[in-house]
matplotlib code that plots the C-alpha trace (Angstrom):
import matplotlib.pyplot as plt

x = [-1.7, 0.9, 2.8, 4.7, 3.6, -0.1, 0.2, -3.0, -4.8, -6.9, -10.0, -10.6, -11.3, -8.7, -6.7, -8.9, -8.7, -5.0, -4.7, -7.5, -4.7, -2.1, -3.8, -5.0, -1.7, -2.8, 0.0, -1.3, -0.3, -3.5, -4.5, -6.2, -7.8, -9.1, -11.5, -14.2, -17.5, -18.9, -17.6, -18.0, -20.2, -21.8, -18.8, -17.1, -13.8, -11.9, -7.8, -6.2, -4.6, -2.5, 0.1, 3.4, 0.9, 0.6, 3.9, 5.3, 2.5, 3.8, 7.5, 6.6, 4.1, 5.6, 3.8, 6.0, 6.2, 3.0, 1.0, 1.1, 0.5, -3.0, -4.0, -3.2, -5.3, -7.7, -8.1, -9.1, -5.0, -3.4, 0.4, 1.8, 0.0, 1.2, 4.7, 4.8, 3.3, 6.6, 8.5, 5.7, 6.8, 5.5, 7.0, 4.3, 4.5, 2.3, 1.4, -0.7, -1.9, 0.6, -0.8, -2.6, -4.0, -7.4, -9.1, -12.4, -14.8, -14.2, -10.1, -8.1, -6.4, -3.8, -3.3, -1.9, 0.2, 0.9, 0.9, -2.9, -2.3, 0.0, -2.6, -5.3, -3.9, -2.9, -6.3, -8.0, -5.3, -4.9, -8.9, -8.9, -5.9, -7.0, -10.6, -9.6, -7.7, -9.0, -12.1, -10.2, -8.1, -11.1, -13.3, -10.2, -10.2, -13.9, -13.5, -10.5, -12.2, -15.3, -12.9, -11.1, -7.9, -7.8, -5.9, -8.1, -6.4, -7.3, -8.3, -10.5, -8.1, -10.5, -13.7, -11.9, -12.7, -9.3, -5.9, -4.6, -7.7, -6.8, -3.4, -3.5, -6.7, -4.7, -2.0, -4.8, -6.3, -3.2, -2.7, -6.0, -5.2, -5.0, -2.4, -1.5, -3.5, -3.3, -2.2, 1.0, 1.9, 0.7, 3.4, 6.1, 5.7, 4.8, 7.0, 3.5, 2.8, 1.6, -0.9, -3.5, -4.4, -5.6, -9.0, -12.4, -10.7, -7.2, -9.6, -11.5, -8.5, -7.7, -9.3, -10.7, -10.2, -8.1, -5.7, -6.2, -5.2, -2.1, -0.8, -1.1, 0.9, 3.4, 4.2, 3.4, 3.8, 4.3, 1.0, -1.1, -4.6, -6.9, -10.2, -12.8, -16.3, -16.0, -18.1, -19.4, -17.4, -18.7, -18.7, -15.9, -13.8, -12.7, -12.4, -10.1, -7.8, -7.5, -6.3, -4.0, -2.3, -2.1, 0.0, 2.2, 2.6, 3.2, 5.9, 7.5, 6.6, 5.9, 2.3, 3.1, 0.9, -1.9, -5.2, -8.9, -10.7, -14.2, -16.1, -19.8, -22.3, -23.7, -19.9, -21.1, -22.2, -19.4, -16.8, -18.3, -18.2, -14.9, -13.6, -14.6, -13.9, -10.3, -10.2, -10.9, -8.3, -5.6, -5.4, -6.2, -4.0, -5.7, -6.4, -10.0, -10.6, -13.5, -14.2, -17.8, -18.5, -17.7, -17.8, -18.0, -21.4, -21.2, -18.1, -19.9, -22.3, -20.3, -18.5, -22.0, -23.0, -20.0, -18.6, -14.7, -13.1, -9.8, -8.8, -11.0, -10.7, -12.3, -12.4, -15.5, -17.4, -13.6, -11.7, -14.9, -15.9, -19.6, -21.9, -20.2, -18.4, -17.2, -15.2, -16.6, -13.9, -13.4, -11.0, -11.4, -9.8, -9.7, -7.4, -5.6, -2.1, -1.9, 1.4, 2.7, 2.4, -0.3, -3.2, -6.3, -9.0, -11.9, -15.6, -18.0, -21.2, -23.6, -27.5, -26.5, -24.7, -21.9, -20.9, -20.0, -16.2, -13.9, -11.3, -8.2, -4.4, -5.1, -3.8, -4.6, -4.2, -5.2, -6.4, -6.1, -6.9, -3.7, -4.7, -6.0, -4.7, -7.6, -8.9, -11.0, -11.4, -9.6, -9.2, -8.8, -6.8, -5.0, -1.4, 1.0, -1.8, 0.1, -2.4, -0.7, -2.1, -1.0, -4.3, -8.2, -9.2, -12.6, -13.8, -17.1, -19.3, -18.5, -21.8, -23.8, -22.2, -24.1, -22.3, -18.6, -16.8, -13.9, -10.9, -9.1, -5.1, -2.8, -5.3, -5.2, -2.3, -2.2, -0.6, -0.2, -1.2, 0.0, 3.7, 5.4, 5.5, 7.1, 8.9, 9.3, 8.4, 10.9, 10.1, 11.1, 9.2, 10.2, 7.5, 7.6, 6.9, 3.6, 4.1, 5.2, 2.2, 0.5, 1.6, 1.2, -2.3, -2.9, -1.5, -4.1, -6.9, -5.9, -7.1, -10.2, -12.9, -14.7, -17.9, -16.5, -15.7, -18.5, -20.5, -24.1, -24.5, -21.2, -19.8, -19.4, -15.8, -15.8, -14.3, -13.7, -12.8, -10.3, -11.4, -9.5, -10.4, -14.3, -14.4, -12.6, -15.1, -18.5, -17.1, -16.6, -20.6, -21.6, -20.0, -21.1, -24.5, -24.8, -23.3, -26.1, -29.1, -28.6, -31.4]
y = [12.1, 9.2, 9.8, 7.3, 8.3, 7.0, 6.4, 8.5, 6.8, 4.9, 5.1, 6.4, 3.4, 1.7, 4.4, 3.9, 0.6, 0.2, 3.0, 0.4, -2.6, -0.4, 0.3, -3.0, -4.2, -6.6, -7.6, -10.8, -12.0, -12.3, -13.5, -11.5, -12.1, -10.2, -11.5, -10.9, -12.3, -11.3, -11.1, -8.1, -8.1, -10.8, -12.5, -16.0, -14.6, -11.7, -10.6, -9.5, -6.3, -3.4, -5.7, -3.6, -0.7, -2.6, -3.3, 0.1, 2.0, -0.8, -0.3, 3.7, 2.8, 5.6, 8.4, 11.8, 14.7, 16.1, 12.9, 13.2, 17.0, 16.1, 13.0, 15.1, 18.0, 15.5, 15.4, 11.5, 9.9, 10.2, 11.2, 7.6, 5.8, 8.9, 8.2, 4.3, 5.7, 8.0, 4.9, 2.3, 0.2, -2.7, -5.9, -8.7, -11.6, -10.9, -13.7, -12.4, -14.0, -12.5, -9.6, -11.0, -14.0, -15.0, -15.3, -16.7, -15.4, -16.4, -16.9, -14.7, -12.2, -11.5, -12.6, -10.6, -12.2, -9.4, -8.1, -7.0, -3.5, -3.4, -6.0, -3.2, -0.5, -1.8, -2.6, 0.2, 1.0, -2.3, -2.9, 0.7, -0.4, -3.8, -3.1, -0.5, -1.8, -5.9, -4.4, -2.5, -5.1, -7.5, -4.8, -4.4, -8.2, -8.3, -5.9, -7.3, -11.2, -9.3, -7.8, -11.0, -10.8, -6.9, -4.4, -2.5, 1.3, 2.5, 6.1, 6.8, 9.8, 12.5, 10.6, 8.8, 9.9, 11.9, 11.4, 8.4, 6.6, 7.4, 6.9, 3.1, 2.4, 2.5, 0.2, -2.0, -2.3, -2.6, -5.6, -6.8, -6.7, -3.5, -3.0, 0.7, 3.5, 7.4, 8.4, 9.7, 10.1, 6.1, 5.6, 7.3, 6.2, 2.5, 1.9, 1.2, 2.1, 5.0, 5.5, 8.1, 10.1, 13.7, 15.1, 16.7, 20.5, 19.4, 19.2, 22.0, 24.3, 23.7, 25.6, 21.6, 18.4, 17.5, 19.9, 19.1, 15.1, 16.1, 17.8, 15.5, 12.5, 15.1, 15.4, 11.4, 9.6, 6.2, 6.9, 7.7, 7.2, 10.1, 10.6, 10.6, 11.9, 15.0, 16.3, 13.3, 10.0, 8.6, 11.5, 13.4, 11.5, 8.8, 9.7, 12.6, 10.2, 7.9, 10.8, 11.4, 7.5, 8.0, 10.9, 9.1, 6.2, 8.1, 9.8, 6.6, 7.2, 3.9, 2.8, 1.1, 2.0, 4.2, 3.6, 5.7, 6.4, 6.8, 8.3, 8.8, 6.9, 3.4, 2.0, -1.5, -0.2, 2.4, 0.1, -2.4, 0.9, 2.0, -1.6, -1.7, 2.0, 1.4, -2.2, -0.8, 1.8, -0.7, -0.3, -3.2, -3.4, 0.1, 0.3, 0.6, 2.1, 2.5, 4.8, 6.3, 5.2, 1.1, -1.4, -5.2, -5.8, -3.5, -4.8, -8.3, -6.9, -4.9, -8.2, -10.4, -7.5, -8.1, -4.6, -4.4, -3.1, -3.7, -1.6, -0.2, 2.7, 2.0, 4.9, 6.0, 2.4, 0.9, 3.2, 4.0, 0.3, 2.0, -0.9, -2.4, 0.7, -1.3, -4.7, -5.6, -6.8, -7.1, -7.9, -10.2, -11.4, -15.5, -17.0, -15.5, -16.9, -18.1, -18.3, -21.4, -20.1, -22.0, -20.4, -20.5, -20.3, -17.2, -17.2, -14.3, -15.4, -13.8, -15.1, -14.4, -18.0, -16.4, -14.2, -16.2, -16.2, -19.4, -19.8, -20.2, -19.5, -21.2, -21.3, -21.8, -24.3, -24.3, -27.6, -28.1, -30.2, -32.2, -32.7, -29.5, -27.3, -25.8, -24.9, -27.4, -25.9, -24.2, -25.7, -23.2, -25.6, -24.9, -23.7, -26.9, -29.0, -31.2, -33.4, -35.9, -35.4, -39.1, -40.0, -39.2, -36.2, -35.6, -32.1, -30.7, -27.4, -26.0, -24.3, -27.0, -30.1, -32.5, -30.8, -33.2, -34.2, -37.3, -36.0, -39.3, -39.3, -38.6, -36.4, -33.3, -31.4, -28.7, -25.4, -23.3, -19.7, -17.3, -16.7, -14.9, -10.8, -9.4, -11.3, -9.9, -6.2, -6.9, -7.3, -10.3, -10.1, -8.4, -7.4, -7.7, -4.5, -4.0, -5.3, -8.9, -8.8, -8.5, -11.3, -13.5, -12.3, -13.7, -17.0, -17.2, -16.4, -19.4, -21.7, -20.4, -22.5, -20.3, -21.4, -19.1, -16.3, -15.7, -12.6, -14.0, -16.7, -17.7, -21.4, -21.2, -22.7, -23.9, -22.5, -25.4, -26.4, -29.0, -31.8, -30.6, -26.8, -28.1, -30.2, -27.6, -24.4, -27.0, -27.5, -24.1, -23.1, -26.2, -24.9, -21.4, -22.6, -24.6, -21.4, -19.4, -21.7, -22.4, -20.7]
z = [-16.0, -15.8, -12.7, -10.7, -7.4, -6.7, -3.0, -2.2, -5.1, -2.5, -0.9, 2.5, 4.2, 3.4, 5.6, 8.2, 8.6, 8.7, 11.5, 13.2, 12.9, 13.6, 16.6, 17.8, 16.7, 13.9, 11.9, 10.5, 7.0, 4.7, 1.5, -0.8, -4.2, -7.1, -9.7, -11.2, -11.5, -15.1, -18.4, -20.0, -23.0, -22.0, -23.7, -22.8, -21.9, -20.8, -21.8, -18.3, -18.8, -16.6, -14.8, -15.7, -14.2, -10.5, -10.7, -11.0, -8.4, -6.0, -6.6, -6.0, -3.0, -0.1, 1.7, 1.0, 3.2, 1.4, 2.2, 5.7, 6.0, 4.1, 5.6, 8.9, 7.9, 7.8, 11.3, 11.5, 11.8, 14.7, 15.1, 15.7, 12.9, 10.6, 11.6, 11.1, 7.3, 6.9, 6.3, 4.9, 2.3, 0.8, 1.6, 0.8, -1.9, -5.3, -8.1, -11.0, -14.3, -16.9, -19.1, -22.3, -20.4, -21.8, -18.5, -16.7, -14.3, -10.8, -10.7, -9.0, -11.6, -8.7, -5.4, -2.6, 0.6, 2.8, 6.7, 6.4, 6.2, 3.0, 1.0, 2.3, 0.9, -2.1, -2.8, -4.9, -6.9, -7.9, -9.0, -10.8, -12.9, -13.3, -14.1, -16.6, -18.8, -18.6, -19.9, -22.6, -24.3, -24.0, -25.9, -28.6, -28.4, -29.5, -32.2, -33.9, -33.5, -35.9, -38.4, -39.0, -40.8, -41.0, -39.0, -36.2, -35.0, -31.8, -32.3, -29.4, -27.1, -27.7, -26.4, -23.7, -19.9, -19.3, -20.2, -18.2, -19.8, -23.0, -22.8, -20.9, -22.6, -25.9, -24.0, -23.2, -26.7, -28.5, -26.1, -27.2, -31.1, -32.2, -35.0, -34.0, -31.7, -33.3, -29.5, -29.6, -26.0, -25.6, -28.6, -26.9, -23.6, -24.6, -27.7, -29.9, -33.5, -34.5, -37.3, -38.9, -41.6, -42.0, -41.1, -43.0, -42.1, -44.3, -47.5, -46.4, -46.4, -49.6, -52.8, -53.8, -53.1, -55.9, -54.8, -50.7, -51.9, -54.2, -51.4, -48.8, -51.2, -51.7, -48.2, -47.3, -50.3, -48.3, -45.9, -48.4, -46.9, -48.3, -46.6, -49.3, -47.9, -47.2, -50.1, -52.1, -52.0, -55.1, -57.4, -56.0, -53.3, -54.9, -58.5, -57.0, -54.8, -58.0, -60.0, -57.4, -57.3, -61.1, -60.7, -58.0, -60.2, -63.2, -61.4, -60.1, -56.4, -55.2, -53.9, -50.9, -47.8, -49.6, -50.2, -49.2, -45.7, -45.5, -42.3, -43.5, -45.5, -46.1, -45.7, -46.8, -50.1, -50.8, -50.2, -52.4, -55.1, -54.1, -54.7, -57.9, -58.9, -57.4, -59.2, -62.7, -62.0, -61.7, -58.1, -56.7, -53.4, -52.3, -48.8, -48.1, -44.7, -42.4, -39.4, -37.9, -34.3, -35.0, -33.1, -32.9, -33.7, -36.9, -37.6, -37.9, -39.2, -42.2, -42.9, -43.3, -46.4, -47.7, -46.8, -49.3, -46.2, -45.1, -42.3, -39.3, -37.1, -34.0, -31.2, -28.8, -28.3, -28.0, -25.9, -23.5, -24.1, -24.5, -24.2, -20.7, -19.2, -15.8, -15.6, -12.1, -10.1, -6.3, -3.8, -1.4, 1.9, 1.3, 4.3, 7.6, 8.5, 12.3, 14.2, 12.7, 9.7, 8.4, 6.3, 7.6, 5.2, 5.3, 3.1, 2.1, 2.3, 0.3, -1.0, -3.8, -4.8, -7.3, -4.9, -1.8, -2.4, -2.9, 0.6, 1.3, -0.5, -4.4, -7.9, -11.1, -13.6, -16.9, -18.8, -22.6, -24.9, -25.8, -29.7, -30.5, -28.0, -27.1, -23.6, -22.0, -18.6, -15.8, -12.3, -9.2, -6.2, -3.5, -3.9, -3.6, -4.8, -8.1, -10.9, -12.6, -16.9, -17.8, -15.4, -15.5, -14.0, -13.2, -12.9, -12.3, -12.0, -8.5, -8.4, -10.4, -9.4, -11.4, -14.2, -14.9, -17.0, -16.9, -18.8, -20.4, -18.9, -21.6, -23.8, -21.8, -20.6, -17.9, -17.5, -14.2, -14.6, -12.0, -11.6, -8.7, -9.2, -5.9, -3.4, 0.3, -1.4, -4.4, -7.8, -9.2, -12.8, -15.8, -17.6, -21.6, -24.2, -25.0, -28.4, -26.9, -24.8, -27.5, -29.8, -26.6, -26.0, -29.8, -29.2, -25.9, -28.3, -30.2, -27.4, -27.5, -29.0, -32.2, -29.9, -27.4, -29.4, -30.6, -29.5, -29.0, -26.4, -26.4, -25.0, -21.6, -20.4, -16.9, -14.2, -11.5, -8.0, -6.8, -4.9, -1.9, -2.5, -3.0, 0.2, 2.4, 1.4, 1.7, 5.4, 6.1, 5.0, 6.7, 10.1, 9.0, 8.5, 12.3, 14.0, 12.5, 12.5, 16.5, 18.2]

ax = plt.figure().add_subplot(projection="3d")
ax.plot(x, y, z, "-o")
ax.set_aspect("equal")
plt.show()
């Protein structure tokens, strides 16, 4: 449930290992990174979500009097290390992508710069929160690209795994596009819209239908969406609700947010019927809604048969993100600071080529296209690197290098993505309501390319390396390589 104290939200090792610096005395200052490596869905992008979320478990991050009478039950921590926890705090640097972000595989989401204990702990709790609801908003992002112009509502709490799921999954896809969620705890506690209807067992209670919708209008004449199939939506659902709107209209109440909801059925061809039905009617701005396990794909789908619906209620394959139920990222250690304070930069290797990680303490810049505004690439470099957009910059594939491009000086401009979240342990970000995050997750899905958006074998954009950042991790596998290949 949401809480704000988390501390213990880790895993095991990550204890262990910071009573093993504590012991050998490590107190270096690290980098870490998380990314990830994959977009979901097979998709070409992915909407960073759950930074207010860090934020807040970091700003909470202490071990109570109940902590260390567990983890000392556990019989693995010994009494000094449990002490130093009793007044652990936090006091590293953190720069993240800002919630909404249309983001890449590969660049880091957030970067931690911390005494190598704090950035260890810090670690699963960041990657459940991050995972969670980046895979989320992009599913809600997916969903609401297929149904166009309409408005998508979240309605997914009852198949969601658990409360907190539900709850910041509904955060998440409202982020993502989602007009409104029907969670009402994710309302309060987030300030989001609110929206639903009535269920199959309101018209069942009733003696009929007829008398099931006259009630309901009576009680929300301006949410009037009446759910039609519950018996026979052609014959019987609709001609009822129609009746009903001609009773509200011939009593003067005014038509403003009503319309029909259907759950059941061949929805491209009862629309298409209801349209008309309601059309002839004189009821032309009626709502026509759509539920029954949606998601993108029918969505699309819907809209190619020329389905006459205008609003779509999304829950299980949104809210459990069905088809791709992990986002995939990691954390990784990328550079050590020595005692001049300089970074020194640290590689995973891997034989697996996308996993071998990129080094060293970086940044992100994004690169548009000046004309159009459009994204043309993003460019990881080390931090304090600067690119001057009045000249030609040449950027290529880091893993298949013959792959450039020359980008003309003065047609592209660039954009730097991270900004600073916690400075020595201190917050120094405000985070904006969901609803703001939201508006600026649209604007980010206006850079996209259409190519990109699309759902099968979407356009690929680049993720690429600096110069500098490119020379200094081929060095580092060369040496790597020699030190291993000596015999």
């Amino acid at each position: 449930m949401i809480t704000d104290h988390l501390t213990l939200l880790t895993d095991l090792y990550e204890l262990t290992m910071m009573q093993g610096y504590f012991k050998t005395k490590n107190h270096c200052v690290v980098v870490f990174d998380a990314f990830y490596r994959t977009n979901p869905d097979n998709g070409g992008y992915a909407v960073c979500a759950g930074l207010a979320q860090i934020i807040d478990y970091i700003e909470h991050l202490r071990f109570d009097e109940s902590d260390i009478a567990y983890l000392k039950s556990l019989g693995i921590f010994e009494d000094d290390f449990l002490e130093y926890l009793q007044g652990f705090r936090f006091s590293g640097d953190i720069y993240a992508v800002p919630e909404g972000t249309v983001v890449f595989p590969r660049e880091p989401l957030i970067k931690v710069i911390a005494p190598i204990m704090e950035a260890q702990l810090v670690e699963t709790a960041i990657l459940n929160i991050l995972n969670h609801q980046s895979l989320i908003a992009t599913k809600a992002a997916r969903v609401c690209y297929a149904a166009g112009n309409d408005g998508v509502m979240e309605f997914g709490l009852r198949r969601a795994q658990g409360p907190d799921a539900g709850i910041y999954g509904a955060r998440a896809a409202v982020i993502g596009g989602c007009c409104g969620t029907s969670n009402v705890l994710c309302g309060k506690h987030f300030d989001v819209p609110v929206k639903g209807t009535h269920a199959h067992s309101w018209i069942m209670s009733f003696p009929d239908e007829y008398t099931a919708f006259k009630a309901y209008a009576r009680y929300y004449p301006s949410a009037c969406i009446l759910l039609v199939d519950t018996y026979d939506t052609l014959k019987s659902g609709i001609p009822n609700a129609i009746r009903v709107f001609q009773e509200m209209r011939g009593e003067n109440i005014p038509l403003t947010n009503y319309g029909i909801r259907m759950d059941s059925g061949d929805l491209a061809y009862l629309s298409k019927q209801a349209r008309k039905m309601l059309d002839n009617a004189g009821f032309r701005d009626a709502v026509i809604s759509a539920s029954n396990d949606l998601d993108e794909y029918l969505i699309e789908n819907l809209k190619a048969q020329g389905a006459a619906i205008t609003s779509w209620g999304v829950g299980t394959n949104l809210i459990t993100s069905k088809d791709t139920p992990a986002f995939g990222g990691v954390y990784k250690l990328a550079a050590i600071q020595d005692e001049n304070g300089r970074f020194i930069p640290k590689i995973k290797l891997s034989e697996n080529t996308e996993k071998v990680t990129n080094p060293g303490n970086k940044t992100i810049y994004r690169i548009y296209e000046k004309d159009s505004g459009k994204i043309k690439a993003d460019l990881i470099c080390l931090e304090g690197e600067t690119f001057d957009c009045g000249k030609n910059l040449r950027i290529f594939d880091p893993l298949e290098t013959w792959k450039y491009t020359t980008l003309i000086g003065g047609a592209y401009t660039m954009r730097q993505l991270p900004v600073q979240i916690f400075e020595k342990g201190k917050c120094v970000y405000e985070s904006p309501s969901v609803m703001e995050i939201r508006k600026y997750c649209e604007q980010e899905k206006d850079t996209l390319w259409n190519e990109t958006k699309r759902f099968s074998n979407p356009s690929k954009v680049y993720v690429d390396l600096s110069d500098n950042l490119f020379e200094m991790k081929r060095n580092i596998l060369r040496e790597l390589s020699a030190e291993h290949h000596q015999f």
